[in-house]
N, C-alpha and C positions, 0 to 999 in steps of 0.2 A: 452346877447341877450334876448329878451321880449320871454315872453312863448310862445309856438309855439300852446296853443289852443286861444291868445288872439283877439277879434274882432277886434282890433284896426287894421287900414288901414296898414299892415308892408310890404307887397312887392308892388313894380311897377309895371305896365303892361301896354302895349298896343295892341292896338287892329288895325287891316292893313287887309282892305278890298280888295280884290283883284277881278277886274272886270273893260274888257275893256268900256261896257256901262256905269256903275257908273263913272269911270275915266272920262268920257263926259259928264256928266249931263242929260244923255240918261236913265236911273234905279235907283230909290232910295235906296240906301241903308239899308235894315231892320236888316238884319244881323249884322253888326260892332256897330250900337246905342243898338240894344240888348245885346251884348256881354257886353258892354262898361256898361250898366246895371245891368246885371248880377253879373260881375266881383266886380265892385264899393259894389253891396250888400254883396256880401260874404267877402267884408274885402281888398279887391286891391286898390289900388290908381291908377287910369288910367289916365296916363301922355302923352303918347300920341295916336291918332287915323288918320287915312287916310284912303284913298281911293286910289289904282294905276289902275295902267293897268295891264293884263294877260303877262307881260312883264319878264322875268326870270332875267335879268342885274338889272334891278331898283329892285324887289324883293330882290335881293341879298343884293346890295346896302342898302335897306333902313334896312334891317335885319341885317345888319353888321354896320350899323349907331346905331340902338336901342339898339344892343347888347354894340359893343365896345366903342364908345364915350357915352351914355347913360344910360348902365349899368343897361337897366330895368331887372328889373328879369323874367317877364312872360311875353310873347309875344304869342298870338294868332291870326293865321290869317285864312280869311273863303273866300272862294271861291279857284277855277283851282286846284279841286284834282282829277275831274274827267278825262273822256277819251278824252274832247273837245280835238280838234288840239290846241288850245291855252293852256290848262289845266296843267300849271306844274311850280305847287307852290312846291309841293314835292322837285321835282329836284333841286328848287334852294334854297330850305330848306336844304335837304342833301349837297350841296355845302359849305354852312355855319356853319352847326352843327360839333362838335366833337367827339358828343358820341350821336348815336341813343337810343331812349328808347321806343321800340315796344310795350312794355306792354298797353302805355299810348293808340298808335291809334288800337291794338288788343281790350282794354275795350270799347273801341268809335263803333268801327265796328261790336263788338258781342251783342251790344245795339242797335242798329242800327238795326240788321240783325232782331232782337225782332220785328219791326216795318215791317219793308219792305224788299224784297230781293233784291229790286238796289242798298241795302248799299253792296252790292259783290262787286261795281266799285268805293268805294271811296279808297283813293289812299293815303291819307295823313299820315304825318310823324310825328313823335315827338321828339327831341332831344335836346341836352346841346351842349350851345359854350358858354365857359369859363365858369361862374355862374349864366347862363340864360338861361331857359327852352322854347321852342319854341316850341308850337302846330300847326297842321293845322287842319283847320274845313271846312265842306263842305259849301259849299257859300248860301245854303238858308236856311231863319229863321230856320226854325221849326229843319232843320237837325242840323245846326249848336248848336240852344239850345239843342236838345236829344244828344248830341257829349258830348257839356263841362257839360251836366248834371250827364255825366258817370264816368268822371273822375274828375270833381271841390273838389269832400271829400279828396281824396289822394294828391290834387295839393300844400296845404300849408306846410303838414308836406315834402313832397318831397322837395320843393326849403330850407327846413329849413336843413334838409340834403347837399343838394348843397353847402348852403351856409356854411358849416361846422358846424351843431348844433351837438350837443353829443349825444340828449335823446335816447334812445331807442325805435325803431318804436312801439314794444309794449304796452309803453307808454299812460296813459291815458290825 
């Protein structure tokens, strides 16, 4: 396995925007083309991107497509973590995950909470199904960049982990 501080592009990712106006061509999407930029600089390969609806079955779906037939490693999705009645990306994140990892949206939200105090109402999860890490980020730009800006330094050596590497976290 290539060293795990190397820049070269070594996990996949997608990025899955979730919002019923985007899904219509009703809101542009600022959040998923930032991510998708983001991700790509720090060393990702973003394989794939969309847009759905606030929809929990397709959510699941397409999270259980990237993950099992796809086998991206990192999956981030931004938007429905809030309270909306539509809002529950969580849910149908935890439907698909195996193993929650709280740490990830505890760092997101105590970053968060630095800025503003409606980061109290975001909701979003983090977890593993099989050797693929799945975030959720809150649906607008600015939050979503202040989210994977909190945890992006811990995200490579984690999925290297995942993926069965040996080093030791201590590791430089």
């Amino acid at each position: 396995m290539a060293d795990v501080h190397s820049t070269e592009p070594r996990y996949s990712c997608g990025v899955l925007t979730l919002s019923d106006k985007g899904s219509q061509g009703k809101r542009e999407d600022t959040s998923g083309p930032m991510l998708r930029e983001m991700l790509s600089e720090s060393g990702y390969s973003v394989q794939e991107y969309c847009i759905l609806p606030d929809d929990p079955e397709i959510i699941e779906q397409t999270l259980l497509k990237w993950v099992d037939d796809l086998g991206l490693d990192l999956i981030v999705t931004t938007g429905g973590t809030g309270v909306a009645p539509s809002d529950r990306t969580p849910e149908a994140t935890r439907r698909v995950v195996e193993l929650e990892i709280p740490g990830i949206s505890e760092a997101m939200r105590m970053a968060s909470l630095k800025k503003t105090i409606q980061a109290v109402w975001s909701r979003g999860i983090a977890g593993i199904r099989k050797q693929s890490l799945i975030i959720n980020l809150p649906g607008s730009e600015k939050a979503a960049r202040e989210n994977l800006e909190a945890v992006l330094p811990a995200l490579q050596h984690g999925i290297y982990k995942l993926k069965g590497g040996s080093a030791d976290c201590g590791q430089p």
